[in-house]
C-alpha positions as a Markdown table, in Angstrom:
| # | Residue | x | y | z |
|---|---|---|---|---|
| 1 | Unk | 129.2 | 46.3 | 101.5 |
| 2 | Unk | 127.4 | 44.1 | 103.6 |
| 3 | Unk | 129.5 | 44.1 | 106.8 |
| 4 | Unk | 129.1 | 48.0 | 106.4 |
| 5 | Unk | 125.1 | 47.6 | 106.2 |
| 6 | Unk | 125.1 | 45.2 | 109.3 |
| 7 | Unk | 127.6 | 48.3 | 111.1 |
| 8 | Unk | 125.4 | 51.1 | 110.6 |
| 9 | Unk | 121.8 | 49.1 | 110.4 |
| 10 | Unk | 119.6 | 49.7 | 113.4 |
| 11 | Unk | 122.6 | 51.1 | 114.9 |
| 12 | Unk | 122.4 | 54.8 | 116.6 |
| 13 | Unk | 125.6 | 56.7 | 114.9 |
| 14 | Unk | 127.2 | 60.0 | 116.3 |
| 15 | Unk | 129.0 | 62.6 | 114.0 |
| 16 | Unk | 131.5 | 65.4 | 115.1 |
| 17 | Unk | 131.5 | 68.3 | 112.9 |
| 18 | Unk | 128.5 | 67.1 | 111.3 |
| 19 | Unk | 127.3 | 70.5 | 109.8 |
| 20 | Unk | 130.9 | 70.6 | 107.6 |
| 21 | Unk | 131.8 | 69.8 | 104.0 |
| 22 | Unk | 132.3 | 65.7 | 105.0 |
| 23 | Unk | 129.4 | 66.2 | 107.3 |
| 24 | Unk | 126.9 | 66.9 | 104.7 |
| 25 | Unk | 128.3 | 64.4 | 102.5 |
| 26 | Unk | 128.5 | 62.0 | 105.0 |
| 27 | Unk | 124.9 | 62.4 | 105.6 |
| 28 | Unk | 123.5 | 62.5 | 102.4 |
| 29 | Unk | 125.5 | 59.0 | 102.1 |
| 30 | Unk | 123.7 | 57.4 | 105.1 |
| 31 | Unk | 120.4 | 58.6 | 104.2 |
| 32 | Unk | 120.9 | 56.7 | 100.4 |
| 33 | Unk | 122.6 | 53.7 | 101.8 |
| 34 | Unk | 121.8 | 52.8 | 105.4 |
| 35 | Unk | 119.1 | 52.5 | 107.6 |
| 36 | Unk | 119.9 | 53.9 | 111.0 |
| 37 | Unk | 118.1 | 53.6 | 114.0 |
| 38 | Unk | 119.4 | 57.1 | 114.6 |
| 39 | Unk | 122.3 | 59.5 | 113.4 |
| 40 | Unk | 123.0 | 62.3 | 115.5 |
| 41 | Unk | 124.7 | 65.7 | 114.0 |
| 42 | Unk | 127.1 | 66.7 | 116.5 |
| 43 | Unk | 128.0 | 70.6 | 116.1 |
| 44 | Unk | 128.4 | 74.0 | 117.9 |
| 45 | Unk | 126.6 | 76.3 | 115.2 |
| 46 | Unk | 123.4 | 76.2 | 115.6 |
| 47 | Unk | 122.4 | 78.3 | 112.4 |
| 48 | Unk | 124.3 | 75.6 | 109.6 |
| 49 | Unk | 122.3 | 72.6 | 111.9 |
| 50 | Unk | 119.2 | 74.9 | 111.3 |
| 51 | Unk | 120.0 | 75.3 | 107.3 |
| 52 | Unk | 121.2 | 71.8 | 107.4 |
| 53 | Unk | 117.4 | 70.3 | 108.5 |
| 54 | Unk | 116.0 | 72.6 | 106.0 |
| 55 | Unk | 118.0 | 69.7 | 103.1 |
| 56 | Unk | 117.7 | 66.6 | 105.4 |
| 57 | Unk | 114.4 | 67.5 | 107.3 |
| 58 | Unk | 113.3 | 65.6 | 110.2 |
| 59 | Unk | 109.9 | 64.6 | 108.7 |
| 60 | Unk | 111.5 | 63.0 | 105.5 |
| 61 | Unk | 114.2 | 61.9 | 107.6 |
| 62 | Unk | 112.9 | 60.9 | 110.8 |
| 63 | Unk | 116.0 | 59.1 | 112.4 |
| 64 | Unk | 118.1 | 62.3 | 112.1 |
| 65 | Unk | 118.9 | 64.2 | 115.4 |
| 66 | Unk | 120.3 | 67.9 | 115.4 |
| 67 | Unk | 122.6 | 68.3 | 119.3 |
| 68 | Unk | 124.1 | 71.5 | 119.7 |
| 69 | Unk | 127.8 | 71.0 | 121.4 |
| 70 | Unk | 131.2 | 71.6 | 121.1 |
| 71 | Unk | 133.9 | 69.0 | 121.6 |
| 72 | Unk | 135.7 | 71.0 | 124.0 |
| 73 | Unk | 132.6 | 70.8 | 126.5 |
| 74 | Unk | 133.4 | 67.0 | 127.5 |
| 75 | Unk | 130.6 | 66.9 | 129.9 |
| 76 | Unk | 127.8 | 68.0 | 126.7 |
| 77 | Unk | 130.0 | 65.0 | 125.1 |
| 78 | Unk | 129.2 | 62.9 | 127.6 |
| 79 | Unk | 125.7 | 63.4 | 127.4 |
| 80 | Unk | 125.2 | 62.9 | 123.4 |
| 81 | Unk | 127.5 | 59.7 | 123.6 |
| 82 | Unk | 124.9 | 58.3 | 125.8 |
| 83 | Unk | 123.2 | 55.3 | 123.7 |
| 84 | Unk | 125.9 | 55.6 | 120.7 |
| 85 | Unk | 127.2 | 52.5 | 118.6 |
| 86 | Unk | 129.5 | 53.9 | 116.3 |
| 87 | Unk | 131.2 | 57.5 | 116.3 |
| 88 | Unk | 132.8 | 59.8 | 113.2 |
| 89 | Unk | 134.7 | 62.3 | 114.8 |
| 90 | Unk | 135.2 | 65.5 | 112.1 |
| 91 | Unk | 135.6 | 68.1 | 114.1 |
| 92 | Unk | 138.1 | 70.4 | 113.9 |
| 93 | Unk | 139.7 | 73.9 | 113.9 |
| 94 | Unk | 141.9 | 73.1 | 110.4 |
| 95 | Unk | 142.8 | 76.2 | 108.6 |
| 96 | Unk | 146.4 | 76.6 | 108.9 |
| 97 | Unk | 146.6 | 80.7 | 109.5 |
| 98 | Unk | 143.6 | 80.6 | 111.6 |
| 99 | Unk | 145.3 | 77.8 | 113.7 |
| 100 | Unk | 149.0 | 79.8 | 113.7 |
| 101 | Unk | 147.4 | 83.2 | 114.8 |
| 102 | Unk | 145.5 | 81.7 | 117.5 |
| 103 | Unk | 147.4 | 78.3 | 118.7 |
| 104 | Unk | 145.8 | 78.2 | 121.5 |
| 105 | Unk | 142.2 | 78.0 | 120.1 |
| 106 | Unk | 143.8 | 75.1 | 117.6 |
| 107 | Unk | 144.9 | 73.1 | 121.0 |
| 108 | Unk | 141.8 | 73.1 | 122.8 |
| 109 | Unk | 139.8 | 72.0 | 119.5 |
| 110 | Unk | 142.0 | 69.6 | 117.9 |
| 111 | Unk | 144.2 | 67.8 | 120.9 |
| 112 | Unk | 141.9 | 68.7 | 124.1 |
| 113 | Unk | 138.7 | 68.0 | 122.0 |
| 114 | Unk | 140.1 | 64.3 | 121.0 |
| 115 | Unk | 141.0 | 63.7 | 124.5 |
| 116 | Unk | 137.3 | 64.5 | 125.3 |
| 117 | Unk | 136.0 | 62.2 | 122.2 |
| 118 | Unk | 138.3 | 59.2 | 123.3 |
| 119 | Unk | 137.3 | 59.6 | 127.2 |
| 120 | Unk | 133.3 | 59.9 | 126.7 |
| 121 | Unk | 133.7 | 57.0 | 124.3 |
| 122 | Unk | 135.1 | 54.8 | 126.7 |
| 123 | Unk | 133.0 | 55.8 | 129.5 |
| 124 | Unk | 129.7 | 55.5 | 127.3 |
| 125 | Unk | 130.9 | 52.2 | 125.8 |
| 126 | Unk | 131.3 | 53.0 | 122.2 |
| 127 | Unk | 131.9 | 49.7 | 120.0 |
| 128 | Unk | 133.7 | 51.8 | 117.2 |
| 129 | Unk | 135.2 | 55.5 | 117.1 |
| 130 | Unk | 137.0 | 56.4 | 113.9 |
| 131 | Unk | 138.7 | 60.0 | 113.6 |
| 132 | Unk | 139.5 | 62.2 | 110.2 |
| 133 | Unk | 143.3 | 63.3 | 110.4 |
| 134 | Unk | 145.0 | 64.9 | 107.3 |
| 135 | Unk | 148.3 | 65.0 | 105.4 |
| 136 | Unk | 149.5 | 68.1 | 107.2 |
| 137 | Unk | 150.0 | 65.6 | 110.5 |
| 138 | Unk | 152.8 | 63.3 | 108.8 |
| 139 | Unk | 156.3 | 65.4 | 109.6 |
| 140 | Unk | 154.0 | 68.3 | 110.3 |
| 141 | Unk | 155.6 | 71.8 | 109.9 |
| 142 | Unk | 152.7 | 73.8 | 110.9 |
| 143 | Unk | 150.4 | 73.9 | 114.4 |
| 144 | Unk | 147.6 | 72.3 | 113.0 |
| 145 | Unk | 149.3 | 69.6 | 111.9 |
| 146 | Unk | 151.0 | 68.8 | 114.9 |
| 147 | Unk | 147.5 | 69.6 | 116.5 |
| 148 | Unk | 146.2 | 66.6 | 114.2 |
| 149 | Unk | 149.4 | 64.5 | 114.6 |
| 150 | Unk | 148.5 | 64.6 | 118.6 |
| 151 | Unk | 145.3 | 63.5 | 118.0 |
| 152 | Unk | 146.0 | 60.7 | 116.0 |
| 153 | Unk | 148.3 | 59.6 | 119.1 |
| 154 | Unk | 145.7 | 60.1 | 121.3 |
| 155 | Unk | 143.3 | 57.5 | 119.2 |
| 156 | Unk | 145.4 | 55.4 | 118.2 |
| 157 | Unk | 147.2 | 54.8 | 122.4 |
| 158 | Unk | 143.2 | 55.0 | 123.0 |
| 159 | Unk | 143.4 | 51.3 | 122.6 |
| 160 | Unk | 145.8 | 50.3 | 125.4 |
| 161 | Unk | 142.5 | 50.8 | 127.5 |
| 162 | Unk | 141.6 | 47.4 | 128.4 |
| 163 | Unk | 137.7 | 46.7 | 129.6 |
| 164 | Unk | 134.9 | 44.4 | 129.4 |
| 165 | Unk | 133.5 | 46.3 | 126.9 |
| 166 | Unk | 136.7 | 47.4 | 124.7 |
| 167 | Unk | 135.9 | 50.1 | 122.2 |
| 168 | Unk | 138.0 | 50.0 | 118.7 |
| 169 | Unk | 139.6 | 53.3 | 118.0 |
| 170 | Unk | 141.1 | 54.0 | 114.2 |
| 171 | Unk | 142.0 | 57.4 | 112.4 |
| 172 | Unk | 141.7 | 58.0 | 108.5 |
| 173 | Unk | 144.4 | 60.4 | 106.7 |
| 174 | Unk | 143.9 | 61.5 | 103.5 |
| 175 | Unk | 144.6 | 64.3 | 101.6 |
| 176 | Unk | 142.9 | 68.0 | 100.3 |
| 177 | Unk | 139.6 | 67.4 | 99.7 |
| 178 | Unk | 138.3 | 69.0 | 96.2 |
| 179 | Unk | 135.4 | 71.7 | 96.4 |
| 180 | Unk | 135.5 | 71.9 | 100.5 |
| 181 | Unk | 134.8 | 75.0 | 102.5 |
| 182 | Unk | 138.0 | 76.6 | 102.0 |
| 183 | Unk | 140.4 | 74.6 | 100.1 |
| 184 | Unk | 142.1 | 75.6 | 97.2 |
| 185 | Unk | 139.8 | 75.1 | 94.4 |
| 186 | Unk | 136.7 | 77.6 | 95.6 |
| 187 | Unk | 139.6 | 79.6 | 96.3 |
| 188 | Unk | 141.2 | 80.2 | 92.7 |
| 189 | Unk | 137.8 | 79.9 | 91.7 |
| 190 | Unk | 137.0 | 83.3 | 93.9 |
| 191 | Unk | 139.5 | 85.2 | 92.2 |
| 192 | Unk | 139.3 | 84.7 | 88.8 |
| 193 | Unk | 137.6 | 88.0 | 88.5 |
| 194 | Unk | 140.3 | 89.3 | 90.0 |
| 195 | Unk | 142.7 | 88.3 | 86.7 |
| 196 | Unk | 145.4 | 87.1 | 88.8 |
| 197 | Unk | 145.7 | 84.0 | 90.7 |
| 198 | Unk | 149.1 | 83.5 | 93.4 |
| 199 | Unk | 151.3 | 80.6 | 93.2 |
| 200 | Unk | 153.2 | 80.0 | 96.1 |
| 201 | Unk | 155.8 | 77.8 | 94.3 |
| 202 | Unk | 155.7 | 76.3 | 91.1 |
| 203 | Unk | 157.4 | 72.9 | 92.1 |
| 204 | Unk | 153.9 | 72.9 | 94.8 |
| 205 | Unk | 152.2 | 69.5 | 94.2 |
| 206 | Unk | 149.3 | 67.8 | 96.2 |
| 207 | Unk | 147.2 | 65.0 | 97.1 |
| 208 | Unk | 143.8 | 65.1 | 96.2 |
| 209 | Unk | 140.2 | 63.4 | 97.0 |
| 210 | Unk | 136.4 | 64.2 | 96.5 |
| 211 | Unk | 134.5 | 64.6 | 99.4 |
| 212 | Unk | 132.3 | 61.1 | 98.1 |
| 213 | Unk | 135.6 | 58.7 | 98.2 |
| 214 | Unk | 136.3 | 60.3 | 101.4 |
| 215 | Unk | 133.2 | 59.3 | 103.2 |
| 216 | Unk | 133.0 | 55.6 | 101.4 |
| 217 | Unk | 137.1 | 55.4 | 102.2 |
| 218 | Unk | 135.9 | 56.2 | 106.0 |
| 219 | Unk | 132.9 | 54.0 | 105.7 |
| 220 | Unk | 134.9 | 50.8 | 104.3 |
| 221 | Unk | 137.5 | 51.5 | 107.1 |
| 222 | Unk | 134.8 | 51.8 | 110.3 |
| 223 | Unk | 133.6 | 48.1 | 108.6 |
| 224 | Unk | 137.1 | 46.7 | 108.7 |
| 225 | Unk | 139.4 | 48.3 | 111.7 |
| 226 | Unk | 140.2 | 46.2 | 114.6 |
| 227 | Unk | 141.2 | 49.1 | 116.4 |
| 228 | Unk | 144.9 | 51.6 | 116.3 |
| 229 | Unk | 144.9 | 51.7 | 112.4 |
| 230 | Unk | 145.7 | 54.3 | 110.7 |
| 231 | Unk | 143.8 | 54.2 | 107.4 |
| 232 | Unk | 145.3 | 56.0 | 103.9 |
| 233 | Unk | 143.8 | 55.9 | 101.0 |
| 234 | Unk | 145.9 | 55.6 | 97.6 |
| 235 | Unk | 145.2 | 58.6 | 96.0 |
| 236 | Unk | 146.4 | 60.8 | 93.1 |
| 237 | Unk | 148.5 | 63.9 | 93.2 |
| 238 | Unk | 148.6 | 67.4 | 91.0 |
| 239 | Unk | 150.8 | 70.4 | 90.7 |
| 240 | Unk | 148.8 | 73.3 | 92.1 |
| 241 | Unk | 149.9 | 75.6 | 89.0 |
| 242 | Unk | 148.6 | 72.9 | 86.9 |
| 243 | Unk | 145.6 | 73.1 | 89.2 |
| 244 | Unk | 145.2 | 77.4 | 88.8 |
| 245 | Unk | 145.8 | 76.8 | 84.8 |
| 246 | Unk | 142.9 | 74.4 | 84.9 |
| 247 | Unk | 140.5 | 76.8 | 87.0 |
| 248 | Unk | 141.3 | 80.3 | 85.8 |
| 249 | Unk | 143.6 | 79.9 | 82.4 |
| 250 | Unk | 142.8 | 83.3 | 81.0 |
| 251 | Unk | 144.6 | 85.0 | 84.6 |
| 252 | Unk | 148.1 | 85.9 | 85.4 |
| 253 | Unk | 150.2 | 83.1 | 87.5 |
| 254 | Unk | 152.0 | 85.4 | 89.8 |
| 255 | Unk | 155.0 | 83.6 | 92.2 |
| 256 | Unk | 154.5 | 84.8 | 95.4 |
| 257 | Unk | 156.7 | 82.6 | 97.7 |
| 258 | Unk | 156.0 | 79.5 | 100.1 |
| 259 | Unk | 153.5 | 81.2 | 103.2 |
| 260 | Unk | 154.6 | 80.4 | 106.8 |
| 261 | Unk | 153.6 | 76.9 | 107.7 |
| 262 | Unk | 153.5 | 75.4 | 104.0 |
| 263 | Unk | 155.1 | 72.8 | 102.3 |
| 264 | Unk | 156.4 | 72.3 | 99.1 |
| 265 | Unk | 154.9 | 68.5 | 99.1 |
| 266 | Unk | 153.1 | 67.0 | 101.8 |
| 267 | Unk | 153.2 | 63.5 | 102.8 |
| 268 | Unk | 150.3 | 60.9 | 104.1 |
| 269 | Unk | 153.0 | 58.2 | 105.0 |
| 270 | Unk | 156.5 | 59.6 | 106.3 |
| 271 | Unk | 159.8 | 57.0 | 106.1 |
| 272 | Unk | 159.8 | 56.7 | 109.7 |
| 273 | Unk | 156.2 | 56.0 | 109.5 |
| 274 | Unk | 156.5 | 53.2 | 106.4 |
| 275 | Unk | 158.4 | 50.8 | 108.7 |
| 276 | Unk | 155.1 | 49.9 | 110.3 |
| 277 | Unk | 153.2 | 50.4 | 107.1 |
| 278 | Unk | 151.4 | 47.8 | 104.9 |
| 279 | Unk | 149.7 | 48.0 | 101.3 |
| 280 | Unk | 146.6 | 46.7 | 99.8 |
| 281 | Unk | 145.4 | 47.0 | 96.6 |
| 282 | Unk | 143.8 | 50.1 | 97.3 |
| 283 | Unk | 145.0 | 51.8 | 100.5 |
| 284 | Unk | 147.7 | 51.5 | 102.6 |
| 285 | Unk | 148.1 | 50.7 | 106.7 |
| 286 | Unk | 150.3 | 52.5 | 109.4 |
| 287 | Unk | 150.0 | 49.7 | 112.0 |
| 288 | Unk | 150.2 | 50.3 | 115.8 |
| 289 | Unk | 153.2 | 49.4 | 117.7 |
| 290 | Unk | 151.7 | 46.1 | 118.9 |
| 291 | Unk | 152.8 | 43.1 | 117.2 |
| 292 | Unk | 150.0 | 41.0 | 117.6 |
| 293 | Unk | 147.7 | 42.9 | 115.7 |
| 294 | Unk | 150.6 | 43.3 | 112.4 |
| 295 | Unk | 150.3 | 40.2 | 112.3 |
| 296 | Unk | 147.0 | 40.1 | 110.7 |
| 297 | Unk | 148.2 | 42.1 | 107.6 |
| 298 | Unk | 149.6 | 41.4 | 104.5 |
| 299 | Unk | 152.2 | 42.9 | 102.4 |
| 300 | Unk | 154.8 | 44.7 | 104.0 |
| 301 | Unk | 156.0 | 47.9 | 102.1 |
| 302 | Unk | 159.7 | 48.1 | 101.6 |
| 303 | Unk | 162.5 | 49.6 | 103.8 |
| 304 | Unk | 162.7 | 53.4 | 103.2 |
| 305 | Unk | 158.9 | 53.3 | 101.9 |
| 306 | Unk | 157.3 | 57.3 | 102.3 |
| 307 | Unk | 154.3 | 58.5 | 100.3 |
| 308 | Unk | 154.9 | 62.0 | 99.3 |
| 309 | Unk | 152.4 | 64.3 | 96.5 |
| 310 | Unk | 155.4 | 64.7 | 94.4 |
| 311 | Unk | 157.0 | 61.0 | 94.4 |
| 312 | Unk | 153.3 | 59.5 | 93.9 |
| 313 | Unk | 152.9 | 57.3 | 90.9 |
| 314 | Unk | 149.0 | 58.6 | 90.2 |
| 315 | Unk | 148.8 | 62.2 | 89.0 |
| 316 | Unk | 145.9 | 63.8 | 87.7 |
| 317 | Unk | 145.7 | 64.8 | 84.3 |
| 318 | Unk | 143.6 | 67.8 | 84.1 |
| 319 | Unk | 140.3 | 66.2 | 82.6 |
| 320 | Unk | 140.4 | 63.7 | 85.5 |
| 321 | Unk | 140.3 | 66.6 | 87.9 |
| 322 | Unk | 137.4 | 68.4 | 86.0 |
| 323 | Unk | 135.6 | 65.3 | 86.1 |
| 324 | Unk | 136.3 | 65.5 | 90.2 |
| 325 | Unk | 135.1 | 69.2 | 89.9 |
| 326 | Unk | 131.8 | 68.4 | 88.2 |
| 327 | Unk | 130.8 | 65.5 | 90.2 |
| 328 | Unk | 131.7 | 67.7 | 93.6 |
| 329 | Unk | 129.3 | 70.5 | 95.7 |
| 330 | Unk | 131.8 | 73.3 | 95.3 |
| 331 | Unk | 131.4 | 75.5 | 98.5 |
C-alpha cells in the first residue's frame, strides 16, 4: 500500500457521486487510511451532503469539503477541478427502468457527464482520473449499459490527448455491489413481509462484490494505472434464486419472466473484449488498442477468453454470501 499512501497523501482528491453507496464507503476508507490534504464530495443533493457531514463532520474531519454540482454543469466542473490531483468519478443515473423510461436523462448523466469529467480534467491538469463502469456495459442490452459502455470509451480514447501535462485516465468494471441503494439484496429483503419474493428466471446468475473490495479494488487500481486500462476484478458469482432462498426462505419463489432490458448472465469481459485482455493473480486487464502500453503486461488470456456470471469458476456458497451481508451497510 505504500505507492497508494504516497497517491492520496497531501494530495487534494475529488469524488463524483460522493454522497452514494461507494461514496460513503469510499470516504469512510480515506478517513482510516490516508491523510489528504483535502477530499472534496462532489454531488447535486444537497440534503444526503448535509446528512453526510452530520457522520464525517468537518470539525473531526477537517480536510473534507462538501461542493454542490452536477456533472452535467461542465462549467461548475470546471470550477471544483480547479487545484485537484486525483479524481473518482461515481456518478451516475444507473437504475435500469429509470434509465429506459427516461433515456434521455440517462444520456446527459452518464455519456454527456463523462465527456464533461474527461474535458475539465484535462483543462485543470488532473494527474489521475479513474471512472466506476459496471457489468451491464460489456455486450450491453439495456440503455444504461450502453450509457456506461460510451463512457468507458470516452475515458479510455481520453488518453490519445497528448500535453505537457498528460493526465492518466482508467475505468474499473465490476459487478452488483451487495447491500447498495437499490440492488437486489435490500430489495428481497423489503418484501419478505410480503411472503412472496419474484424470480425473473431461475437459470439468473450474477457477479457479486461488497462495497469495501470495491473501493480498495479502485484504490489499488488509481496506484497502478498508466492510463486506458480497464480494471476487473475476479470476483465470485451466485444464482439469484439461491440468493432469494438465502434472504427470505420462509416466502414463495414465484417465476415471473426476464424484465425488458435484463439478462440471463451478465458479463465483465465479453470474447471480443478478451483478445486484448490480460490476467493477474487477482484481477484481470482489458488493454487499450495501443501496443506500446500491452507490452507492459503479462499473461495473455487465451483465444475465445469471456468472463460471464454463469461460466465463472468462484461461486458463492450461501454462508460466504451471509458473511458479505453481515460485514456490509445494507441500505
Amino acid at each position: 500500500m505504500e505507492s497508494v499512501h504516497e497517491l492520496f497523501d497531501d494530495k487534494v482528491v475529488l469524488l463524483t457521486g460522493g454522497t452514494g453507496s461507494f461514496g460513503k464507503c469510499f470516504v469512510r476508507q480515506i478517513c482510516k487510511q490516508f491523510k489528504p490534504r483535502k477530499l472534496i464530495i462532489f454531488s447535486r443533493d444537497e440534503l444526503k451532503q448535509f446528512e453526510m457531514a452530520q457522520v464525517f463532520p468537518q470539525s473531526k474531519y477537517p480536510f473534507l469539503q462538501y461542493f454542490i454540482g452536477d456533472v452535467r454543469d461542465r462549467e461548475r466542473l470546471g470550477r471544483a477541478f480547479s487545484g485537484v490531483d486525483l479524481v473518482v468519478h461515481a456518478a451516475a443515473m444507473k437504475q435500469v427502468p429509470a434509465a429506459e423510461y427516461n433515456p434521455s436523462e440517462a444520456i446527459k448523466t452518464n455519456i454527456m457527464g463523462a465527456m464533461n469529467v474527461v474535458d475539465a480534467a484535462i483543462d485543470n491538469k488532473i494527474g489521475r482520473v479513474i471512472a466506476l463502469s459496471t457489468d451491464k456495459a460489456s455486450n450491453p442490452i439495456n440503455l444504461y449499459g450502453a450509457t456506461k459502455l460510451c463512457s468507458d470509451k470516452l475515458f479510455v480514447a481520453a488518453n490519445n490527448f497528448e500535453g505537457k501535462n498528460k493526465t492518466r485516465f482508467s475505468v474499473v468494471r465490476y459487478g452488483n455491489v451487495v447491500g447498495s441503494r437499490g440492488s437486489v439484496v435490500p430489495f428481497f429483503r423489503g418484501l419478505r413481509k410480503s411472503g412472496v419474493i419474484p424470480i425473473t428466471d431461475e437459470r439468473m446468475t450474477r457477479f457479486f462484490i461488497t462495497l469495501e473490495k470495491g473501493v480498495e479494488f479502485v484504490l489499488s487500481c488509481l496506484a497502478n494505472s498508466t492510463g486506458g486500462e480497464i480494471f476487473v476484478p475476479k470476483i465470485a458469482s451466485m444464482k439469484i434464486v439461491d440468493l432469494a432462498r438465502l434472504l427470505a426462505p420462509e416466502c414463495e419463489m414465484r417465476v415471473i419472466g426476464i424484465r425488458p432490458g435484463e439478462k440471463l448472465h451478465e458479463s465483465l469481459i465479453s470474447v471480443e473484449e478478451g483478445r486484448k485482455t490480460f490476467e493477474f493473480s487477482d484481477h484481470y486487464v482489458i488493454a487499450p488498442e495501443t501496443s506500446a502500453w500491452a507490452t507492459q503486461l503479462g499473461q495473455r488470456v487465451q483465444d475465445g477468453f469471456a468472463y460471464t456470471s454463469d461460466k465463472n469458476l468462484s461461486w458463492l456458497t450461501p454462508a460466504q454470501m451471509n458473511a458479505m451481508i453481515d460485514s456490509t451497510e445494507i441500505e
